[in-house]
TIMI-2910 file (N, C-alpha, C, CB; in pm, 1 decimal, decimal comma, always signed):
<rs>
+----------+----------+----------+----------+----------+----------+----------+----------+----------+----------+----------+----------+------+
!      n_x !      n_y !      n_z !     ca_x !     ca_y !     ca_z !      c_x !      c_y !      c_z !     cb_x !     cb_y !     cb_z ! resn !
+----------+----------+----------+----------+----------+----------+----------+----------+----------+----------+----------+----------+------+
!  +3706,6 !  -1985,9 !  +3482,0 !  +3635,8 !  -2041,9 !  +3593,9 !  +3666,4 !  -2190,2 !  +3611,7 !  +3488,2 !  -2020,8 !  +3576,8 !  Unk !
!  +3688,3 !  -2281,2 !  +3528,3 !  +3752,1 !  -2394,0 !  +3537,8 !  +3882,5 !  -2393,4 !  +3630,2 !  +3778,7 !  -2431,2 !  +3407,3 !  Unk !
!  +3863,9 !  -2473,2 !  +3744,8 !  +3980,3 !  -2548,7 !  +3803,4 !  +4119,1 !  -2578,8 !  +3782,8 !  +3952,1 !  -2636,7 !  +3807,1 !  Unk !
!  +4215,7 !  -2504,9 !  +3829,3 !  +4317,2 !  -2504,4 !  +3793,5 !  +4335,1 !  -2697,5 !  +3756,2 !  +4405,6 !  -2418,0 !  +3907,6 !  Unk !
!  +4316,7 !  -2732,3 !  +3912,5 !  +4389,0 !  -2894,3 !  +3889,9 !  +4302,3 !  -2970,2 !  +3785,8 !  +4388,7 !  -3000,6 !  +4047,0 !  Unk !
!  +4162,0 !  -2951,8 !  +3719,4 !  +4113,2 !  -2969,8 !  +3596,4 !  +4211,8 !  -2988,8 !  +3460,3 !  +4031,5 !  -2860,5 !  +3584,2 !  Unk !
!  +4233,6 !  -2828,8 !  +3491,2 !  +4315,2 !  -2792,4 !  +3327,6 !  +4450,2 !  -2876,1 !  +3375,9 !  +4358,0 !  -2574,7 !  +3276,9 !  Unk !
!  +4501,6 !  -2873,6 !  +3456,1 !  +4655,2 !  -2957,6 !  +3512,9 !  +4606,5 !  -3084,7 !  +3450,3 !  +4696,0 !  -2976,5 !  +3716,6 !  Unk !
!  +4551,3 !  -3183,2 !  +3532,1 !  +4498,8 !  -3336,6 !  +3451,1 !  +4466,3 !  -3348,6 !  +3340,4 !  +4393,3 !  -3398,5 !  +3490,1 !  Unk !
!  +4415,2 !  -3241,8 !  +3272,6 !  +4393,7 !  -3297,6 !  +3063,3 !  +4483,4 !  -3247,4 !  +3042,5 !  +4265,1 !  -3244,5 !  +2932,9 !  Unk !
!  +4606,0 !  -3128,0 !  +3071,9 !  +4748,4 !  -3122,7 !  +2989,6 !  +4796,3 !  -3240,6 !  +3058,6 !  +4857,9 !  -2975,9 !  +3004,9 !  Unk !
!  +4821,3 !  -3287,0 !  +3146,4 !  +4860,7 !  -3423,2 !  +3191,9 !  +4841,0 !  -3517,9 !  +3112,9 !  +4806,1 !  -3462,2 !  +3297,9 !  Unk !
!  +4732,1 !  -3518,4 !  +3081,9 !  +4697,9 !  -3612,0 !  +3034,4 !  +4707,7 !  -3664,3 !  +2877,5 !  +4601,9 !  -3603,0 !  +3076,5 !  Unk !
!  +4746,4 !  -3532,9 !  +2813,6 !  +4810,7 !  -3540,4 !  +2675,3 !  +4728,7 !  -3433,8 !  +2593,6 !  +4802,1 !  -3699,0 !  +2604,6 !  Unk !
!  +4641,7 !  -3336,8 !  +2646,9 !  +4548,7 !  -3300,4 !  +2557,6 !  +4652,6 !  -3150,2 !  +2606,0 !  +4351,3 !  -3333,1 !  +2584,1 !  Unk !
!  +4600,5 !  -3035,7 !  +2514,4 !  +4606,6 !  -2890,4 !  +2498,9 !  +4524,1 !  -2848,5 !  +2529,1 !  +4625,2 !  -2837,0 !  +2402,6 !  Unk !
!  +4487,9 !  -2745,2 !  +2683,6 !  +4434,9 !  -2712,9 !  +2733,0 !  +4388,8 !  -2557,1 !  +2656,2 !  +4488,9 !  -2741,7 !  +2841,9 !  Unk !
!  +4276,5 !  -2481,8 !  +2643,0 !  +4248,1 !  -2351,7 !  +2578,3 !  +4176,1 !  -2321,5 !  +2628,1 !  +4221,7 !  -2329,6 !  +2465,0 !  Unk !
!  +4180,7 !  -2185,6 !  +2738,0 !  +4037,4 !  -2108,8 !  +2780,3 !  +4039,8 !  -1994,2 !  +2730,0 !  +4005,5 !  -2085,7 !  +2928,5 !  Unk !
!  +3902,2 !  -1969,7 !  +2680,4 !  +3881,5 !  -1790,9 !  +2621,8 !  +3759,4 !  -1758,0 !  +2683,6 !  +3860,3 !  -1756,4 !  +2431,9 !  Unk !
!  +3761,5 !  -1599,5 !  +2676,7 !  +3648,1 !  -1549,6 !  +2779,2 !  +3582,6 !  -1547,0 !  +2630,7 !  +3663,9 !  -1385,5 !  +2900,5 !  Unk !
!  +3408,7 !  -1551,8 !  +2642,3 !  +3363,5 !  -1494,1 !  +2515,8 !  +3391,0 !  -1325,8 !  +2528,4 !  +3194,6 !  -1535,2 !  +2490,7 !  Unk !
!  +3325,0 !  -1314,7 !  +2417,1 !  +3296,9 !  -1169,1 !  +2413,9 !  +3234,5 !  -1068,2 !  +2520,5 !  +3222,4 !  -1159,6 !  +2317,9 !  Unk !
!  +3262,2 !  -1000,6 !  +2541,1 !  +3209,2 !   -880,3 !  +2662,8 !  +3178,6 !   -942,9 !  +2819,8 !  +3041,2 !   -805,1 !  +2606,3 !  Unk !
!  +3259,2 !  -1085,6 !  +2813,1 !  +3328,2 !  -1147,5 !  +2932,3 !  +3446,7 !  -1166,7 !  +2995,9 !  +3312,9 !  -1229,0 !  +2930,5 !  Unk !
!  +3506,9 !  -1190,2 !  +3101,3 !  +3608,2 !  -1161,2 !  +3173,1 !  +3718,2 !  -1063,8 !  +3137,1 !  +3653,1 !  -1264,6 !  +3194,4 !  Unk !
!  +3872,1 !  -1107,6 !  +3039,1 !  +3952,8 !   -975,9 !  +2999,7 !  +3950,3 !   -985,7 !  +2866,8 !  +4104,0 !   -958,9 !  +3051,9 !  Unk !
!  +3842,8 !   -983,6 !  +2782,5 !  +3771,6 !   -995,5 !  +2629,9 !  +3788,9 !   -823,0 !  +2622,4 !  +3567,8 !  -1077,0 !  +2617,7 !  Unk !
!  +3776,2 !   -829,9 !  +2464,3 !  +3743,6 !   -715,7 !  +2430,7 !  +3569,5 !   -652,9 !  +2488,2 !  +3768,6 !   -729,8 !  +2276,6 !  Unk !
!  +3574,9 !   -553,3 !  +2501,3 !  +3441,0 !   -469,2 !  +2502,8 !  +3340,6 !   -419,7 !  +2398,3 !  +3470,8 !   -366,0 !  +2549,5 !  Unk !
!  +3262,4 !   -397,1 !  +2356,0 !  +3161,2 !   -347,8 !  +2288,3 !  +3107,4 !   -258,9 !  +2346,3 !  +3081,0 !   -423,2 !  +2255,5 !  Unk !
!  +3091,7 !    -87,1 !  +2227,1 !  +3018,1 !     +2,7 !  +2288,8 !  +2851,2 !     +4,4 !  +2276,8 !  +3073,4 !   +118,0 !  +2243,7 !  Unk !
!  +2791,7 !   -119,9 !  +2311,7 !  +2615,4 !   -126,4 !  +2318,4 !  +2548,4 !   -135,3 !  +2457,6 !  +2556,5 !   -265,6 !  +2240,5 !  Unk !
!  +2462,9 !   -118,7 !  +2450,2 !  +2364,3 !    -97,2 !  +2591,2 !  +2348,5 !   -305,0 !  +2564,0 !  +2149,4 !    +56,0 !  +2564,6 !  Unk !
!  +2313,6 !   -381,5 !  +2700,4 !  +2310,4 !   -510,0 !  +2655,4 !  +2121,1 !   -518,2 !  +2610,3 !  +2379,2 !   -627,3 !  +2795,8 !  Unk !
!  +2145,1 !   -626,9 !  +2537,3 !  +1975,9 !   -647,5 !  +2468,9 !  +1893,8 !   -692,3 !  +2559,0 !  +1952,8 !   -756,6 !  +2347,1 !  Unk !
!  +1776,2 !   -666,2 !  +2543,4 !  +1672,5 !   -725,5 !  +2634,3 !  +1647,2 !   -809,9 !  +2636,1 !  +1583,2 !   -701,1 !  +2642,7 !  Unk !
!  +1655,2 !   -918,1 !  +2667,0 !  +1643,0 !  -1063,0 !  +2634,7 !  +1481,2 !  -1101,8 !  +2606,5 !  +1707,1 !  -1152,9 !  +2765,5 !  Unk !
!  +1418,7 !  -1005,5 !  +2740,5 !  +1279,4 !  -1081,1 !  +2695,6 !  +1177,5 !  -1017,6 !  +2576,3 !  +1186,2 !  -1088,3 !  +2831,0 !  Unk !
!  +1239,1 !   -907,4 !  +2499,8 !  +1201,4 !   -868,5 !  +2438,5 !  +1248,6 !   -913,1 !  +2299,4 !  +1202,0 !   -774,8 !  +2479,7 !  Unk !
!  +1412,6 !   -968,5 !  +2335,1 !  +1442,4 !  -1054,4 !  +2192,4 !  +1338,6 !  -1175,1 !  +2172,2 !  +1605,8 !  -1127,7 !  +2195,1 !  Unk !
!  +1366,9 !  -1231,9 !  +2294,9 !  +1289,4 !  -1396,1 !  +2274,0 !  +1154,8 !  -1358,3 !  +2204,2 !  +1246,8 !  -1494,6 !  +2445,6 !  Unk !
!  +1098,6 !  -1230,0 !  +2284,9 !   +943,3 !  -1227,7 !  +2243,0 !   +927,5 !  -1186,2 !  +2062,7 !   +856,0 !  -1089,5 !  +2354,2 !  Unk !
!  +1002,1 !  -1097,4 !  +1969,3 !  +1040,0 !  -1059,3 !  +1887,0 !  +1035,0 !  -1237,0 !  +1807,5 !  +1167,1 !   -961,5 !  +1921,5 !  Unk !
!  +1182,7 !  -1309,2 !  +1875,7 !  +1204,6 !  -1411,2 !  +1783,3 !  +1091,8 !  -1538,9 !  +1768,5 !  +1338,0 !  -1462,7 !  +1822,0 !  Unk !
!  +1015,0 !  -1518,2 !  +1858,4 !   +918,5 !  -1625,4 !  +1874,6 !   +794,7 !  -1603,6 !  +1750,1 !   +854,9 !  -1616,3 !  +2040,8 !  Unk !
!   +768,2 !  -1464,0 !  +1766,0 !   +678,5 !  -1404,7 !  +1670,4 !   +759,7 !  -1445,0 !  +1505,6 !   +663,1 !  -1217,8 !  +1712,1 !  Unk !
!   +875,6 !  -1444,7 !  +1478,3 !   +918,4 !  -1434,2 !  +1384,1 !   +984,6 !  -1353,5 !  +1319,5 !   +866,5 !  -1451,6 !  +1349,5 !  Unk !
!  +1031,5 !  -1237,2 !  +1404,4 !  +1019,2 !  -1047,8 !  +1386,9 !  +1151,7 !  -1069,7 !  +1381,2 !   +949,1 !   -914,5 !  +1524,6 !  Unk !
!  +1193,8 !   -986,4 !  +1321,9 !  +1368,4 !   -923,1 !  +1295,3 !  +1405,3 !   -885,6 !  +1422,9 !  +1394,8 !   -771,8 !  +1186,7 !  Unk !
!  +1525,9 !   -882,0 !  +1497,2 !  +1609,9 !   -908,4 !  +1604,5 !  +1731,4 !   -852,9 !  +1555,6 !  +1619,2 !  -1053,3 !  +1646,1 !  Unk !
!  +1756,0 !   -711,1 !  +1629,5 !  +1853,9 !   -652,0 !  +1630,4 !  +1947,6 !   -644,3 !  +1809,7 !  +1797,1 !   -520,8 !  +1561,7 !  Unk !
!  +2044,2 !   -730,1 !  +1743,2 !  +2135,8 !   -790,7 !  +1855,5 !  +2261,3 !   -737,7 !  +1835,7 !  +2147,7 !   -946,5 !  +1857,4 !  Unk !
!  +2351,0 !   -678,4 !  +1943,1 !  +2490,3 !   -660,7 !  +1863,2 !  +2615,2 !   -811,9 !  +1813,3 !  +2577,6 !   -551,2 !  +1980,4 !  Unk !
!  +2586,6 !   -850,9 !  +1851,7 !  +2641,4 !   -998,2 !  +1819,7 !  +2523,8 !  -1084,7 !  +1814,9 !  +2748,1 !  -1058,6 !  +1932,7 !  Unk !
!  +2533,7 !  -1206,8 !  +1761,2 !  +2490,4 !  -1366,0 !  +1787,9 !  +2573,8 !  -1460,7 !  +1885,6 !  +2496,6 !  -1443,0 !  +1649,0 !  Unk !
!  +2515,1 !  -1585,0 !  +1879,7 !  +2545,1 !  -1728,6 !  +1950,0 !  +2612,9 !  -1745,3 !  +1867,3 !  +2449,4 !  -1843,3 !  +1980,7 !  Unk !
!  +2580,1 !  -1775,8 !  +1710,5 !  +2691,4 !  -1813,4 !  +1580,5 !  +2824,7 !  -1736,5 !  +1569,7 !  +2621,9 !  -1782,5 !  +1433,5 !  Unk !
!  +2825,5 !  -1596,5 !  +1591,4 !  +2952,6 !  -1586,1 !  +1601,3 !  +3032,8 !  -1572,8 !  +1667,7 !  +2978,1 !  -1542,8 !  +1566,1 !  Unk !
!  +2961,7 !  -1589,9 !  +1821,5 !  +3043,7 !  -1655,1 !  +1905,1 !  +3104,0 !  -1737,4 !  +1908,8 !  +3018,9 !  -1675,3 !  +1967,0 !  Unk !
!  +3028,5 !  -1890,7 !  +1871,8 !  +3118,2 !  -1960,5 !  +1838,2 !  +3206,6 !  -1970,3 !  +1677,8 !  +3057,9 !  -2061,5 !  +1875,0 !  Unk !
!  +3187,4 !  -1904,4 !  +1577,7 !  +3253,8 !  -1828,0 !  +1523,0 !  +3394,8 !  -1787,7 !  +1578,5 !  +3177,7 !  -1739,9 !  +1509,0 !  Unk !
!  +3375,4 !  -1723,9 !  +1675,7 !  +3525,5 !  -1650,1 !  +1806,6 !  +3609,2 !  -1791,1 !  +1799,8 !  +3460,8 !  -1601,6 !  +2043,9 !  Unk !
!  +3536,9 !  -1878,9 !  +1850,2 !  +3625,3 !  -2001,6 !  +1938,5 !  +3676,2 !  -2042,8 !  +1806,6 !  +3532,4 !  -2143,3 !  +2044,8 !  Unk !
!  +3621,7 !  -2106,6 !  +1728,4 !  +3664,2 !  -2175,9 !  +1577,3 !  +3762,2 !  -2076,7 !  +1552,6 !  +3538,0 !  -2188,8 !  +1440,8 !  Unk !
!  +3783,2 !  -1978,2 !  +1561,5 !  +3870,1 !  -1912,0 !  +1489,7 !  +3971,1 !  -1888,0 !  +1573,0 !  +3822,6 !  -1802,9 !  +1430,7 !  Unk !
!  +3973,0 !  -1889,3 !  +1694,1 !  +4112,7 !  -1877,5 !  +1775,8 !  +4167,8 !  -2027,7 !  +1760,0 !  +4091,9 !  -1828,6 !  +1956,8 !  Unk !
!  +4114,8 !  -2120,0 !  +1771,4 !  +4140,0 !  -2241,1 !  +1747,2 !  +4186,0 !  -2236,5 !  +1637,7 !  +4051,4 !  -2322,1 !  +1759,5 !  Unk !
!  +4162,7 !  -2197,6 !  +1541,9 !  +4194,6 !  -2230,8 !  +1369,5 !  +4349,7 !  -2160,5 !  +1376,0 !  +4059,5 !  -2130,6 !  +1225,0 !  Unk !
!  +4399,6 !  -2038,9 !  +1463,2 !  +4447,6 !  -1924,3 !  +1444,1 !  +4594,1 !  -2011,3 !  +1552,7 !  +4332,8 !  -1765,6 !  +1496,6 !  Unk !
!  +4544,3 !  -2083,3 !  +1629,4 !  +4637,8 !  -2163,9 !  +1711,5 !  +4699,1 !  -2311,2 !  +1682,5 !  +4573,6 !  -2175,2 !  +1825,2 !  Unk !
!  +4660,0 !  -2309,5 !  +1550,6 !  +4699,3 !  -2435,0 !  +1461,4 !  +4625,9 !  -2548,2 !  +1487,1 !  +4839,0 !  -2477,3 !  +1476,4 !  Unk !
!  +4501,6 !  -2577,0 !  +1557,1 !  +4424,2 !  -2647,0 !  +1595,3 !  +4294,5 !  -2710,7 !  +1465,6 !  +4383,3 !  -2565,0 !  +1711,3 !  Unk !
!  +4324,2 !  -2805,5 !  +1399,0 !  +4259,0 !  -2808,1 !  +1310,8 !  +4114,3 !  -2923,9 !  +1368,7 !  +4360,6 !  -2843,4 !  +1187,5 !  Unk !
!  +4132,6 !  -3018,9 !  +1414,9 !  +4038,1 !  -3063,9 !  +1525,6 !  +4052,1 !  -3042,5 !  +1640,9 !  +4020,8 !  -3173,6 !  +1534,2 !  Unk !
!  +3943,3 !  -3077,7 !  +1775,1 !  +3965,1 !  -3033,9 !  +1908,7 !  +3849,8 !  -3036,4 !  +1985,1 !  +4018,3 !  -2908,1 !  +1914,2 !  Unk !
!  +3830,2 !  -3101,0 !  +2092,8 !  +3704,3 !  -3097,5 !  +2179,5 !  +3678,9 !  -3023,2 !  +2256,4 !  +3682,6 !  -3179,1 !  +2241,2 !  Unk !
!  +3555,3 !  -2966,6 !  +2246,3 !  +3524,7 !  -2837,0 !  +2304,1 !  +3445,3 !  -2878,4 !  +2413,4 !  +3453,8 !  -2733,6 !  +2210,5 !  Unk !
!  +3453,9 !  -2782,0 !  +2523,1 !  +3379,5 !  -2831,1 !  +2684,3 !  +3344,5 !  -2633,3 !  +2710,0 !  +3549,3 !  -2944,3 !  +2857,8 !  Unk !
!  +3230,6 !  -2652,3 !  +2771,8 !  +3177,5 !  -2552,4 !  +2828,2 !  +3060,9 !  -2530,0 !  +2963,8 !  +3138,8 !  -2511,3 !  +2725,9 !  Unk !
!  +3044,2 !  -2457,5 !  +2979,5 !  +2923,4 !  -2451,9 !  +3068,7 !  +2864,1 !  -2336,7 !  +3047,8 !  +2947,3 !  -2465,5 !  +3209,9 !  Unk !
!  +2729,4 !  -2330,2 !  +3108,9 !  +2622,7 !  -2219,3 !  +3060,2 !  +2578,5 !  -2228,2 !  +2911,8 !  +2684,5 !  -2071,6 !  +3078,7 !  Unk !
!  +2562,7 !  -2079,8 !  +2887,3 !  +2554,8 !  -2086,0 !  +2735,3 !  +2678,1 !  -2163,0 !  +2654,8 !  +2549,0 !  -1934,9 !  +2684,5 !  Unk !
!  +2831,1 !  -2163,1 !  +2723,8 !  +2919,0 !  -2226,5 !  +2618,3 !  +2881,6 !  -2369,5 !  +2592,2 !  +3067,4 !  -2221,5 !  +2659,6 !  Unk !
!  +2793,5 !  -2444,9 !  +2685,1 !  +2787,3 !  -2533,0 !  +2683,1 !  +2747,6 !  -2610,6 !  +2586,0 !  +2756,3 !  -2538,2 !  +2752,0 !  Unk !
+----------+----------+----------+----------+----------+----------+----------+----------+----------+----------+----------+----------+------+
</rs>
């Protein structure tokens, strides 16, 4: 979703440009789960209650660290929006 002429100006600009869809977004792999209820997680996690999710936030970004790690990227500034944010 980022701007082509965006990503053009920071490789311009000297940096290495990297977009990844997360998980069970754009041409990502798929997962066979129904998606979670959100308001029933939040309500669960607020109480304190165990939360059965098919993934986390952590290993999402988990995903990124590791394509990064996997692309020889040992530091690197990360930019997002929404939840990547």
């Amino acid at each position: 979703m980022w701007p082509e002429a965006l990503c053009d100006a920071l490789a311009h600009a000297g940096f290495k440009v990297v977009r990844m869809d997360n998980r069970d977004a754009g041409d990502s792999s798929r997962i066979e789960a129904p998606p979670p209820d959100v308001r029933a997680v939040m309500f669960r996690s607020f109480l304190g209650l165990a939360v059965e999710v098919p993934y986390r936030l952590e290993e999402m970004a988990e995903d990124a660290f590791g394509l990064m790690h996997s692309l020889g990227h040992e530091r690197f500034h990360v930019v997002g929006a929404s939840m990547a944010g």
